[in-house]
C-alpha positions as CSV (number, residue, x, y, z in Angstrom):
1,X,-117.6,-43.9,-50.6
2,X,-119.8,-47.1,-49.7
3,X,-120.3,-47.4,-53.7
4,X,-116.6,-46.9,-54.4
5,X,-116.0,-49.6,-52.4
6,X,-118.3,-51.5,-54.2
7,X,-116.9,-51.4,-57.3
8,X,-113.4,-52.4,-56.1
9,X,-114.8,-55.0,-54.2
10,X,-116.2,-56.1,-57.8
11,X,-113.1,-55.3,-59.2
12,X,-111.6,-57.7,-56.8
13,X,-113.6,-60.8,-57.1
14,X,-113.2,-61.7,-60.5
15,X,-109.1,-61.0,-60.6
16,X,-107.7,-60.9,-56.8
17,X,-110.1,-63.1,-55.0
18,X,-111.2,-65.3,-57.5
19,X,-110.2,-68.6,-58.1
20,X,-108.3,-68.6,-61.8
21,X,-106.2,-65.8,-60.1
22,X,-105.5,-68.3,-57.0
23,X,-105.0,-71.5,-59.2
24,X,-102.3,-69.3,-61.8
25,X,-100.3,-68.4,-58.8
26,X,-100.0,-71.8,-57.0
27,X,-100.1,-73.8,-60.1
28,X,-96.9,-71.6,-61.4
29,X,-95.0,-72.1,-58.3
30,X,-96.3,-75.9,-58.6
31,X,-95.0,-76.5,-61.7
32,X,-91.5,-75.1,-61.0
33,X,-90.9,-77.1,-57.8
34,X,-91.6,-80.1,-59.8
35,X,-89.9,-78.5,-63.2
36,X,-86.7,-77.7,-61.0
37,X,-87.0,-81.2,-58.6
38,X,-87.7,-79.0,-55.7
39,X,-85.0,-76.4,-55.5
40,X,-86.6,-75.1,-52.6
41,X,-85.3,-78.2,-49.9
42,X,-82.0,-79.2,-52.4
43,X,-80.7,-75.5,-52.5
44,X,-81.7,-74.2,-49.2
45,X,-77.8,-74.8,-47.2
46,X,-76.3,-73.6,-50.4
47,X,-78.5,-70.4,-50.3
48,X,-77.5,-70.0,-46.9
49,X,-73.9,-69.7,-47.7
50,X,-74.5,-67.9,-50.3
51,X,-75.7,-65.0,-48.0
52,X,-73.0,-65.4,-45.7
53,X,-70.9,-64.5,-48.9
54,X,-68.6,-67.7,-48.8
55,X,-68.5,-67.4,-52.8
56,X,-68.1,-63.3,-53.0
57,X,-65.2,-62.0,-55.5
58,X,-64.2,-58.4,-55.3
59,X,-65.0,-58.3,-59.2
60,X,-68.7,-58.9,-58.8
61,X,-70.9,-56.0,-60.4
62,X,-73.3,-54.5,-58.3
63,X,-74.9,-51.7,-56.4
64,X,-75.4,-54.3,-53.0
65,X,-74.1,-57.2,-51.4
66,X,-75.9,-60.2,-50.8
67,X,-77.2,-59.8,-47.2
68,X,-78.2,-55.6,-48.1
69,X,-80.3,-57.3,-51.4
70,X,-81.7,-59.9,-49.0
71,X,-82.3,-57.0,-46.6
72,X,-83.7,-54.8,-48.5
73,X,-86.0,-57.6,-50.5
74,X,-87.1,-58.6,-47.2
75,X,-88.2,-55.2,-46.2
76,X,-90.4,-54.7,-49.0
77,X,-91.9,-58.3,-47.8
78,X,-91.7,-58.0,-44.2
79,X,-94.6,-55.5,-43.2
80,X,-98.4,-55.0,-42.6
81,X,-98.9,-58.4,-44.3
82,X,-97.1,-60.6,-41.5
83,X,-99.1,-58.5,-38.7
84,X,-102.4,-57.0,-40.4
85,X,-102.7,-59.3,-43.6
86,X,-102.2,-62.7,-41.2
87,X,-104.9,-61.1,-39.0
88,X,-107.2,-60.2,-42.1
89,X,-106.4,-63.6,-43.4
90,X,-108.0,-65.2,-40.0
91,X,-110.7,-62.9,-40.2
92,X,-112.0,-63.7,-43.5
93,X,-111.3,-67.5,-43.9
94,X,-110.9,-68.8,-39.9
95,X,-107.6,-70.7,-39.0
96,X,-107.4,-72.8,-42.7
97,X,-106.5,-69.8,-44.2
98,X,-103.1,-70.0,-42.2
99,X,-102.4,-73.5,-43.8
100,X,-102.8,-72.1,-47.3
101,X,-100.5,-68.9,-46.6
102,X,-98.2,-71.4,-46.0
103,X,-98.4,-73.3,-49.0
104,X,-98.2,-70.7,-51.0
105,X,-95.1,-69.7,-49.1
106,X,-93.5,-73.4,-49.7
107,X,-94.3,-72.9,-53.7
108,X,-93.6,-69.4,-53.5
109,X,-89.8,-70.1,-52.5
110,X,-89.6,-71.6,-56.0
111,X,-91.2,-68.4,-57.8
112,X,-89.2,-66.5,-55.8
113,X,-85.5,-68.2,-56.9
114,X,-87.0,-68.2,-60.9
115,X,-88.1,-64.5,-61.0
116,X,-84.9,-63.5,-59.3
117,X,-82.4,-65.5,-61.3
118,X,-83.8,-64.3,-64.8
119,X,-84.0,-60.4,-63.3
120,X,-80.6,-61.4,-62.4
121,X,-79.8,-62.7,-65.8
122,X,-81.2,-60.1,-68.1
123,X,-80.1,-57.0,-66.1
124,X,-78.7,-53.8,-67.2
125,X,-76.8,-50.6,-66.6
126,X,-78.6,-47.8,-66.5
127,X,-77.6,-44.0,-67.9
128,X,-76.4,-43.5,-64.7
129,X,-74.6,-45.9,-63.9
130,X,-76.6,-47.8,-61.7
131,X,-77.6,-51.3,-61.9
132,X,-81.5,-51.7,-63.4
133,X,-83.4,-55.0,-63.0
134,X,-86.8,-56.7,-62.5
135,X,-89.4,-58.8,-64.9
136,X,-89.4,-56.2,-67.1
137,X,-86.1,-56.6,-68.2
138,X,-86.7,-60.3,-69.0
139,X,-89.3,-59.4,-70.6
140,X,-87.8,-57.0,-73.1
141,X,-84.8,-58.7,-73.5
142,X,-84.9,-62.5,-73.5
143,X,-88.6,-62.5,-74.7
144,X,-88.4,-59.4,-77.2
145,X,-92.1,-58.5,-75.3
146,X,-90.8,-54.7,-75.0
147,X,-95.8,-54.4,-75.0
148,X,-95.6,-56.5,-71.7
149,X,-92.6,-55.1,-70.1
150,X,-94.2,-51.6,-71.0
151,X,-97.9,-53.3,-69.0
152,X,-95.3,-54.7,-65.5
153,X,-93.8,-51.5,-65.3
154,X,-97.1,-49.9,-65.0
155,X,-98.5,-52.2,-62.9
156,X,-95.6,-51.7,-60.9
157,X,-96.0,-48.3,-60.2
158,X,-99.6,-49.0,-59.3
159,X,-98.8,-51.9,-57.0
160,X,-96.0,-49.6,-55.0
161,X,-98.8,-47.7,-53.8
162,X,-101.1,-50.9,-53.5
163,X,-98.6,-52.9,-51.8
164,X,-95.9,-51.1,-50.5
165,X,-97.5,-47.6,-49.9
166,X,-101.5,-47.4,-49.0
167,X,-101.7,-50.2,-46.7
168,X,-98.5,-49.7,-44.5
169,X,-98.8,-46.7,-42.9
170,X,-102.6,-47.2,-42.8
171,X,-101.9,-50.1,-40.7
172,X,-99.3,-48.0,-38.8
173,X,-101.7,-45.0,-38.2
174,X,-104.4,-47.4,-37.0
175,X,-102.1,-49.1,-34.8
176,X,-100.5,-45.7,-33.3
177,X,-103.8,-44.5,-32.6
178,X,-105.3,-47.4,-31.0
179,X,-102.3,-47.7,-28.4
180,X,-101.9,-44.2,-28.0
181,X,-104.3,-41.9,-29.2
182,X,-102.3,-39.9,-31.6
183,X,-104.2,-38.8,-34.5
184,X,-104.0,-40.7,-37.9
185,X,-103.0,-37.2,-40.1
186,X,-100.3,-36.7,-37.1
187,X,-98.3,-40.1,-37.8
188,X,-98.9,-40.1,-41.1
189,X,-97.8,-36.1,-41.5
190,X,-94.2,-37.1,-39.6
191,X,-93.4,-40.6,-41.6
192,X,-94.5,-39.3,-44.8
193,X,-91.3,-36.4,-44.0
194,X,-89.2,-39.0,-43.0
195,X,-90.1,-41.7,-45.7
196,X,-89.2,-38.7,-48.4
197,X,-85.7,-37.8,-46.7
198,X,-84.6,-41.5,-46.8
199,X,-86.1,-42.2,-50.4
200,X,-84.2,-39.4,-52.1
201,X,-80.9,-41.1,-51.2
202,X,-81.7,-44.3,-53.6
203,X,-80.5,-47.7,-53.4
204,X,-77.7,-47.3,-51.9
205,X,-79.2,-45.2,-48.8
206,X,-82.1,-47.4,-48.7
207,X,-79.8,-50.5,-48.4
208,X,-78.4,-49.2,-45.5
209,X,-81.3,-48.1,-43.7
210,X,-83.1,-52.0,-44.3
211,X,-80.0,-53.7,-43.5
212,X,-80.2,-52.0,-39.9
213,X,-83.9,-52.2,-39.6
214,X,-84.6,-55.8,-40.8
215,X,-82.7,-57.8,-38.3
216,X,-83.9,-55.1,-35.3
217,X,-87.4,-55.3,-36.2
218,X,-87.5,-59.0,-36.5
219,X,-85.9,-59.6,-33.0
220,X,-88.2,-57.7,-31.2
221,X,-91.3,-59.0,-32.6
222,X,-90.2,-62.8,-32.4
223,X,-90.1,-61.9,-29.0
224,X,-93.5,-60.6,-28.1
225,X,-94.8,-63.0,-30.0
226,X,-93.6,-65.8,-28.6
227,X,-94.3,-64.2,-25.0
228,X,-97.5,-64.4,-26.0
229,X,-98.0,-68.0,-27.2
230,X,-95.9,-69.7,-24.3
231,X,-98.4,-67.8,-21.6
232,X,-101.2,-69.4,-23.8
233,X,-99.1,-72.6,-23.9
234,X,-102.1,-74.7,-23.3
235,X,-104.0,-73.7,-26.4
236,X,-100.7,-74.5,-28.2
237,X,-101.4,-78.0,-29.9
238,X,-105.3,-77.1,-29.8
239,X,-104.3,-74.4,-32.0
240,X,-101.9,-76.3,-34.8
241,X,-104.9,-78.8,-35.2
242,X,-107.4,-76.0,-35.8
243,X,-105.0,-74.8,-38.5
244,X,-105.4,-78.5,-40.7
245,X,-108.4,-80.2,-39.4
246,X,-110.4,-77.0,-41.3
247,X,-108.2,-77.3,-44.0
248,X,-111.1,-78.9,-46.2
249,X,-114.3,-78.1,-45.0
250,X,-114.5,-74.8,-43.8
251,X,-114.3,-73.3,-40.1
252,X,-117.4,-73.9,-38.2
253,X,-119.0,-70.6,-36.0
254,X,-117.1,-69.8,-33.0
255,X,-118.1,-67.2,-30.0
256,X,-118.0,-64.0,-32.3
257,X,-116.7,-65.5,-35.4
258,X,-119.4,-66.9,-38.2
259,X,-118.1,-69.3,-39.9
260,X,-116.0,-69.6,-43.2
261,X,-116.4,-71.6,-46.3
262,X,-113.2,-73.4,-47.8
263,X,-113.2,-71.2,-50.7
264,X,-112.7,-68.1,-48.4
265,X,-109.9,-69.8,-46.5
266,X,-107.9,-70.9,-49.5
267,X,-108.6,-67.5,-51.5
268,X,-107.7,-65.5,-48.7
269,X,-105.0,-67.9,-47.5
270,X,-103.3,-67.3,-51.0
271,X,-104.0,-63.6,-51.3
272,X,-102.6,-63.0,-48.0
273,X,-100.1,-65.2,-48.6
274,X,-99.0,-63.5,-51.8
275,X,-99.3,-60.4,-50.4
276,X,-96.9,-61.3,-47.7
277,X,-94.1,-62.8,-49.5
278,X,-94.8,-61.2,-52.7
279,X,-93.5,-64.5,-54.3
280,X,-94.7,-64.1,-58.0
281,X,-95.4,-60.9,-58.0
282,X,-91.9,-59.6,-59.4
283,X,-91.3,-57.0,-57.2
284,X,-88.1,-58.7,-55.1
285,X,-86.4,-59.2,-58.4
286,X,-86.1,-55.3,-59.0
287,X,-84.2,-55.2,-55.4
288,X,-82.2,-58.7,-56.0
289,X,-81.3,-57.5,-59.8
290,X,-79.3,-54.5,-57.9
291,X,-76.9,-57.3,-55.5
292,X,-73.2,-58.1,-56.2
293,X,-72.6,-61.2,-57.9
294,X,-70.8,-63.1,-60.9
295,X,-73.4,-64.9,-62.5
296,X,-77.2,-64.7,-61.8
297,X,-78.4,-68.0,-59.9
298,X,-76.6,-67.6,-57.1
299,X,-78.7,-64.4,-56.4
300,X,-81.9,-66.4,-57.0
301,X,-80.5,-69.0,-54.4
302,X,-80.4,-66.1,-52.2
303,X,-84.3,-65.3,-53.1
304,X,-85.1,-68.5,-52.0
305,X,-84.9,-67.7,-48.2
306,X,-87.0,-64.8,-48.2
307,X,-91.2,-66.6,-48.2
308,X,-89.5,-69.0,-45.5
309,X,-88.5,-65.5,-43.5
310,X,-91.3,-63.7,-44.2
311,X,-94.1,-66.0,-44.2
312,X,-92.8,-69.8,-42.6
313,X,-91.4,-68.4,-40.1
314,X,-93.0,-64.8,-39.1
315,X,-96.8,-65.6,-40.5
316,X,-96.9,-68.4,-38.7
317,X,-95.8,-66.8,-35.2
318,X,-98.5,-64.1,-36.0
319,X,-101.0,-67.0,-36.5
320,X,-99.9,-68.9,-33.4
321,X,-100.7,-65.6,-31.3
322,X,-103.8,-65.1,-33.0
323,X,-105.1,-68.5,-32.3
324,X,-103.7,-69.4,-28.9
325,X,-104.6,-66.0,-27.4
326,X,-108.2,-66.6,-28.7
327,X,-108.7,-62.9,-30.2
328,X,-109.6,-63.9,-33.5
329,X,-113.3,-65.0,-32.3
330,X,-113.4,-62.3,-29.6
331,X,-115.4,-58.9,-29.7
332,X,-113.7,-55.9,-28.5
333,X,-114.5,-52.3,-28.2
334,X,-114.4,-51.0,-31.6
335,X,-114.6,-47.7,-33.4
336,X,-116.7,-48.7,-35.6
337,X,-115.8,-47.9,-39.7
338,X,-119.1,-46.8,-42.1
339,X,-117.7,-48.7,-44.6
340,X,-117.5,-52.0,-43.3
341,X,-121.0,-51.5,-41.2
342,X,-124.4,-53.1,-42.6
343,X,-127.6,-52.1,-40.8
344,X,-130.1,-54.9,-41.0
345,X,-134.0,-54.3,-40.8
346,X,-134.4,-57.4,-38.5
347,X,-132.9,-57.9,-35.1
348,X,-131.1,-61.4,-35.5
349,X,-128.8,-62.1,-32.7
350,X,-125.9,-64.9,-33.1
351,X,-127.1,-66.8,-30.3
352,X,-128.1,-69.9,-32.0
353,X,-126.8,-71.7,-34.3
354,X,-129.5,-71.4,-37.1
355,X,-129.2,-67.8,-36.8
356,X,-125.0,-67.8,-37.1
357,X,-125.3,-70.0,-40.0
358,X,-128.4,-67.4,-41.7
359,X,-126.2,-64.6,-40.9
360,X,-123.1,-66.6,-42.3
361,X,-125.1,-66.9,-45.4
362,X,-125.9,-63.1,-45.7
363,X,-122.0,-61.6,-44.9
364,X,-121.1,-64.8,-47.9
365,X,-123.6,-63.3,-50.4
366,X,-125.7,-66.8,-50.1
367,X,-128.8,-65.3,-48.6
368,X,-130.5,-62.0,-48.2
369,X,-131.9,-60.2,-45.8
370,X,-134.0,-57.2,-45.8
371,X,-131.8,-54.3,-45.4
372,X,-132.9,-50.9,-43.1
373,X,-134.3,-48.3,-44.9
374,X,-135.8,-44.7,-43.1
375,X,-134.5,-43.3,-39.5
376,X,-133.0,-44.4,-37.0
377,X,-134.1,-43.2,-33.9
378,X,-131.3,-42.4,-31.5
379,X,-131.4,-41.4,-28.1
380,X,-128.8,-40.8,-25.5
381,X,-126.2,-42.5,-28.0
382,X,-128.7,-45.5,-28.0
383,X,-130.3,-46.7,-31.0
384,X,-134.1,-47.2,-30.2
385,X,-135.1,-49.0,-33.4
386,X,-135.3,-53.4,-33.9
387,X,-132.4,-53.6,-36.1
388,X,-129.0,-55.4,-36.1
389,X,-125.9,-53.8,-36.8
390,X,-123.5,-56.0,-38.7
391,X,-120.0,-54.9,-38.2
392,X,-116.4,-56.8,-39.3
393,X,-118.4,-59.5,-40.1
394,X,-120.1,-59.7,-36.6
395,X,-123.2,-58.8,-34.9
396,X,-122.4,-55.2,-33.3
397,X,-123.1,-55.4,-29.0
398,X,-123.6,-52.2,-26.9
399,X,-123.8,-49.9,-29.7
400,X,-123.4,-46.2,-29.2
401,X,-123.4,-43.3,-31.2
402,X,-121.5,-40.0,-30.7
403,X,-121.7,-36.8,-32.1
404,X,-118.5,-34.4,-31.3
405,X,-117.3,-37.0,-28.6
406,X,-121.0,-36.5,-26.9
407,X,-123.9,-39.2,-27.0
408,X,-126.1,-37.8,-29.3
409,X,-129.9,-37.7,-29.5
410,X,-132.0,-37.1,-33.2
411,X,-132.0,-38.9,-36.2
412,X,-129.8,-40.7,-38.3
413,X,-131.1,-41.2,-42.4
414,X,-130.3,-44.9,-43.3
415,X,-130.9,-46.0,-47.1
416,X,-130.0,-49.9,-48.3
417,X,-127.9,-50.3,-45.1
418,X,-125.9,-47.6,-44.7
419,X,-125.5,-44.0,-43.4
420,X,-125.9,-41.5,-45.7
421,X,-127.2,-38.4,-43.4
422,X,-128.9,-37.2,-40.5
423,X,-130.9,-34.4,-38.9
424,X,-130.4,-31.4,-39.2
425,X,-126.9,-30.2,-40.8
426,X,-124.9,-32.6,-39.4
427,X,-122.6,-34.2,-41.4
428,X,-122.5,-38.0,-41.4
429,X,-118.8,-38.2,-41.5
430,X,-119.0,-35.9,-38.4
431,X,-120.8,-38.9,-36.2
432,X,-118.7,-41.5,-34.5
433,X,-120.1,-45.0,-33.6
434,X,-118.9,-47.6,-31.4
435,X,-119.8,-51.0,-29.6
436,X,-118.7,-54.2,-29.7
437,X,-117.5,-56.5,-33.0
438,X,-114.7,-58.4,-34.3
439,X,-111.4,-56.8,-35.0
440,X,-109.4,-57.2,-37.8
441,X,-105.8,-56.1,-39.0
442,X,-103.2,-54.9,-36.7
443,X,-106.0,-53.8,-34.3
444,X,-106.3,-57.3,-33.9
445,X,-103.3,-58.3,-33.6
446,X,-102.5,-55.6,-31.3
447,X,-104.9,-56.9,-29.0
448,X,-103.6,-60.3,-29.4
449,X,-100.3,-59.5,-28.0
450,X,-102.2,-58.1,-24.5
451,X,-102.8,-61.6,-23.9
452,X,-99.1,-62.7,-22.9
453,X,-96.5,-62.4,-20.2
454,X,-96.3,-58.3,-21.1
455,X,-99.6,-57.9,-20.3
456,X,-101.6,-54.4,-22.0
457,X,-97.8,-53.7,-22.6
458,X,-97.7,-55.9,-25.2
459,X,-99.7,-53.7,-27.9
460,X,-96.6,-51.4,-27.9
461,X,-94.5,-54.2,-29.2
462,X,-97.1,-54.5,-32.6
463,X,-97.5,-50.9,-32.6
464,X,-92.9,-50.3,-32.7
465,X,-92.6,-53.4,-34.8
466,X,-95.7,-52.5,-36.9
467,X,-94.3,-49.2,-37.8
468,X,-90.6,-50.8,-38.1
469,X,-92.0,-53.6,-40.5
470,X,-94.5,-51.3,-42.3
471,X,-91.9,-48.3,-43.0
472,X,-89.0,-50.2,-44.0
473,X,-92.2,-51.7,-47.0
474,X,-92.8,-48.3,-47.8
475,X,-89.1,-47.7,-48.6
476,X,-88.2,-50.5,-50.4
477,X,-91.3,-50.0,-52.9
478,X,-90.6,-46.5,-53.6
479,X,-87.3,-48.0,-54.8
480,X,-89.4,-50.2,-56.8
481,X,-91.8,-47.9,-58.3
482,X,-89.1,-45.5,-59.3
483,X,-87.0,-48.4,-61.4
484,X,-90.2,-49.2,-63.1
485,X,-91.0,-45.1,-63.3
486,X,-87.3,-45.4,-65.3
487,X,-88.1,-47.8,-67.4
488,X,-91.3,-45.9,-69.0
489,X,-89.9,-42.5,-68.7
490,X,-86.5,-42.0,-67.5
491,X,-84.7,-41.2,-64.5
492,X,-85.9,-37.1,-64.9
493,X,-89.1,-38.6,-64.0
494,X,-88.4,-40.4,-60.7
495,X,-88.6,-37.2,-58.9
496,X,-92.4,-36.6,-59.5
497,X,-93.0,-40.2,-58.8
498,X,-91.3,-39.8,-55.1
499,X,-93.9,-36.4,-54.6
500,X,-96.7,-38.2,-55.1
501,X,-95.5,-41.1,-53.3
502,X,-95.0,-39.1,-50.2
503,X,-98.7,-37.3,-50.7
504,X,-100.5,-40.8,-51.0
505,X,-98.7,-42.4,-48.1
506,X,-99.8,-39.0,-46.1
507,X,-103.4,-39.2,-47.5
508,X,-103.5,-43.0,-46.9
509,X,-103.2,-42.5,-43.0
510,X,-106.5,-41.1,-42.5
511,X,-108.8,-43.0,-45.2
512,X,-110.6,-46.0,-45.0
513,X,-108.9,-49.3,-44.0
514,X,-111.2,-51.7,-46.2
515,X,-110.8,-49.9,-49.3
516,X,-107.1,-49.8,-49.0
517,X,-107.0,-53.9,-48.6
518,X,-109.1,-54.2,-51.0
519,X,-107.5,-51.8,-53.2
520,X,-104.2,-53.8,-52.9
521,X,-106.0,-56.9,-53.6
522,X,-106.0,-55.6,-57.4
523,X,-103.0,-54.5,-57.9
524,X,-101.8,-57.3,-56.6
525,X,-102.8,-58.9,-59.4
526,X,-102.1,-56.5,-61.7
527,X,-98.5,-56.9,-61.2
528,X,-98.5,-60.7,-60.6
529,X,-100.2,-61.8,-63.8
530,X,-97.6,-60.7,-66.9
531,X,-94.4,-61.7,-64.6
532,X,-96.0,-65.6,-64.2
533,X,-96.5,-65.3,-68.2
534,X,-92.8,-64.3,-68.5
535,X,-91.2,-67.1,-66.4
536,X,-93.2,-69.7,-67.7
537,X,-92.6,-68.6,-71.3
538,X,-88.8,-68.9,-69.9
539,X,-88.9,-72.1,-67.9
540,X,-86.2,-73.9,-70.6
541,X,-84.2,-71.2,-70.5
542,X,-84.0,-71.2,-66.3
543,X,-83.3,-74.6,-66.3
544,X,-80.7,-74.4,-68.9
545,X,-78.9,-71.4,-66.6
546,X,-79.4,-73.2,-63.3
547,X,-77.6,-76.8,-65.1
548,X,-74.9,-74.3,-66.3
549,X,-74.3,-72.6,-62.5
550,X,-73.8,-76.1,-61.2
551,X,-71.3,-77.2,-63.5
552,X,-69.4,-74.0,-63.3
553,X,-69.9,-74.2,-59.5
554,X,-68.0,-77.7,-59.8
555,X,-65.2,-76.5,-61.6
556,X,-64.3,-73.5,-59.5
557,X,-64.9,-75.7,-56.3
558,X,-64.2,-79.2,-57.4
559,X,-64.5,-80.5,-53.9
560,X,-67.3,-79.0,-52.2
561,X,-70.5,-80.8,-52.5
562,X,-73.5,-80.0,-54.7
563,X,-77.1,-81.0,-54.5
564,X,-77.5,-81.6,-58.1
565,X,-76.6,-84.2,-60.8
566,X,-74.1,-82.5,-63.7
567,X,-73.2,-85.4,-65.9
């Protein structure tokens, strides 16, 4: 498993985490805002109307209105990445990283209204009379491109388990367990039943399940979360300023935390950021191409308001809690997971500064150290040899090892830093270690939300919202997968596609969490790279169809007022 994750992790850094992928994804969203003179801020009143459908005719075509595609878009959006990724995003880069998830939310609402208003525009009707949308549609028809609508729509179906499947309920079953105990195959065995009885109803059944979960979900956790950051009220302002002062230079070492560089706070900030909103990544317009309307940039108006939802507004209340509760440099009691454990053959302890900054070095791939190789001796649960245990990016405290929820005694065979076996015929899976470390995810956040006015009551309110947000992401990406599952192969297909998604989101409760993030990471990608190639190829043609919706608009509405220039 440890060199599985390798690979993906290799996988990763030269598409997902590197820094073409980054600059592609701002510099799109970039160029629109500037392309479009900042639709984001001129449009945002006229979006909001929009939703409230002040412009709906009864003879609009669709399968959804307005609020139910906003819903439902938002559902796919709204989920492990506004609790988990915010909390990974922390975790990896240190405050700064916030600041870039929300820049790439600010460009991102500009991604968002292109991607949605050519789905919109280049839409069909499918065999069965349903409405069928998304990049690939654009792609086939406006570019002629049928090779790279064919390449989306299978990077679709792989992102619906990267995105939308994998990650959520391994999040949820990590978060379930940690509050109360319940097993990970448990909760992931009785949402993978209900995630197949909702799915099976399609659009329209999904629709009306996100429409009623969205708004529910959101309420409660804006709640908790800002229990949390008034009873921390102090560390309010101390906590903004910790967000920009970094922005440039990195985060310095902090109590548990080591330190990061700029490049991992603006990577992850982005990644996180994307995989938040999914601004980009084409996945909304599949959900947006399904809503009720006359013409197609009102829809993409509508798009706007989803990164400044998910990510202005939600990511940064996650971030506040994070910060002003101090978590995100805390160690807790952790179970501790193999494959995000390094076993050092020094003991280096992060009590200085010249030692944080070596073992900065070593977790950022600058500088090695000698990893353990041979036994390690364990007695009573207690490791006897000199080593340090590097876990979640932290030097492991109090370490103890059980062995069928006893401290064992005996041998444990280490080779370049990691378990692979110990005495006897025990397995190494079978062993459970634990101490303290840094947490990351929703465990972190989870922990987060202890330190307000509900007190060790508060981890309930991640661990319900968690599995509201998280769910509803898993349903609206089935939905997803199975247009893109259409487009290759036809609806016959969509069946077998559902099976398996059901199976993996089963599988994925119990498995490890890095490998899943870092797993999504790549897909991510996958998906997002062909659908910024399409809108750019298309840019004249969007701002051809947005100059022709104004003047339209204008003639329809002669005296309402516009924010744009038609003359």
């Amino acid at each position: 498993m440890q060199t599985f994750q390798e690979i993906l992790s290799q996988i990763d850094a030269h598409i997902g985490g590197s820094q073409w992928f980054v600059f592609a994804l701002l510099g799109t969203g970039l160029f629109f805002t500037v392309y479009l003179k900042f639709p984001q801020i001129r449009y945002f009143k006229h979006a909001l109307r929009i939703v409230k459908g002040t412009y709906d005719k009864k003879t609009d075509k669709g399968d959804t209105s307005h609020f139910q595609a906003l819903a439902t878009a938002l559902s796919g959006t709204v989920g492990t990445g506004n609790i988990a990724g915010v909390a990974f995003a922390i975790y990896l880069g240190g405050p700064a990283a916030l600041f870039w998830m929300l820049v790439t939310a600010v460009l991102g609402m500009t991604t968002k209204f292109v991607e949605v208003t050519l789905s919109h525009k280049y839409r069909e009707t499918d065999a069965q009379g349903l409405i069928a949308g998304g990049p690939m549609y654009y792609m086939k028809n406006a570019l002629n491109m049928k090779w790279l609508a064919a390449i989306f729509a299978i990077a679709t179906v792989f992102s619906s388990f990267g995105t939308g499947n994998l990650p959520q309920i391994n999040s949820i079953s990590n978060s379930i367990y940690a509050t109360f105990g319940i097993q990970h195959y448990i909760t992931g065995g009785i949402l993978a039943i209900l995630l197949g009885i909702v799915i099976i109803g399609g659009i329209k059944r999904i629709a009306k399940v996100t429409e009623k979960l969205v708004p529910a979900m959101a309420i409660i956790y804006f709640i908790g979360a800002l229990s949390v950051i008034l009873y921390n009220y102090q560390n309010i302002f101390p906590s903004i300023e910790a967000i920009f002062v970094d922005v440039f230079t990195g985060t310095a070492a902090v109590g548990g935390f080591l330190g990061a560089s700029f490049a991992f706070a603006f990577n992850r900030g982005v990644n996180r950021g994307l995989f938040s909103n999914e601004a980009g990544q084409g996945s909304a317009p599949i959900a947006h191409a399904a809503a009720r309307a006359h013409e197609p940039v009102s829809e993409g108006m509508v798009a706007i308001l989803e990164p400044f939802i998910d990510t202005i507004i939600i990511c940064s209340l996650t971030g506040l809690v994070l910060l002003s509760s101090g978590v995100w440099h805390m160690k807790h009691e952790n179970t501790f997971q193999k494959a995000d454990m390094t076993i050092l053959a020094e003991n280096i302890k992060d009590d200085t500064p010249e030692n944080k900054e070596k073992l900065f070095k070593f977790i950022a791939g600058e500088e090695k150290i000698a990893l353990f190789n041979g036994d390690l001796h364990v007695t009573k649960g207690k490791i006897e040899n000199n080593t340090t245990i590097i876990h979640a990016r932290s030097v492991a405290e109090d370490v103890k090892v059980y062995y069928q929820n006893k401290e064992y005694t005996g041998l444990i065979k280490v080779k370049n830093g990691s378990i692979t076996a110990t005495q006897g015929d025990k397995n190494a899976e079978n062993f459970k270690i634990e101490g303290k470390s840094l947490m990351h995810s929703a465990p972190m956040t989870a922990f987060a939300f202890t330190k307000g006015f509900f007190g060790d009551y508060g981890q309930y309110i991640v661990s319900i919202g968690l599995l509201l947000f998280a769910f509803s992401t898993a349903i609206s990406w089935s939905y997803y997968g199975g247009r893109a599952i259409t487009y290759l192969f036809g609806s016959g297909a969509v069946i077998y596609y559902r099976i398996l998604y059901v199976i993996g989101f089963f599988l994925a409760s119990f498995i490890d969490t890095t490998i899943v993030w870092i797993f999504s990471g790549i897909t991510i990608a996958f998906m997002t790279l062909p659908n910024l190639f399409g809108i750019l190829m298309l840019r004249k043609d969007m701002k051809k169809t947005v100059k022709q919706y104004w003047i339209d608009f204008k003639k329809e509405y002669p005296d309402a007022k516009i924010p744009e220039k038609i003359d």
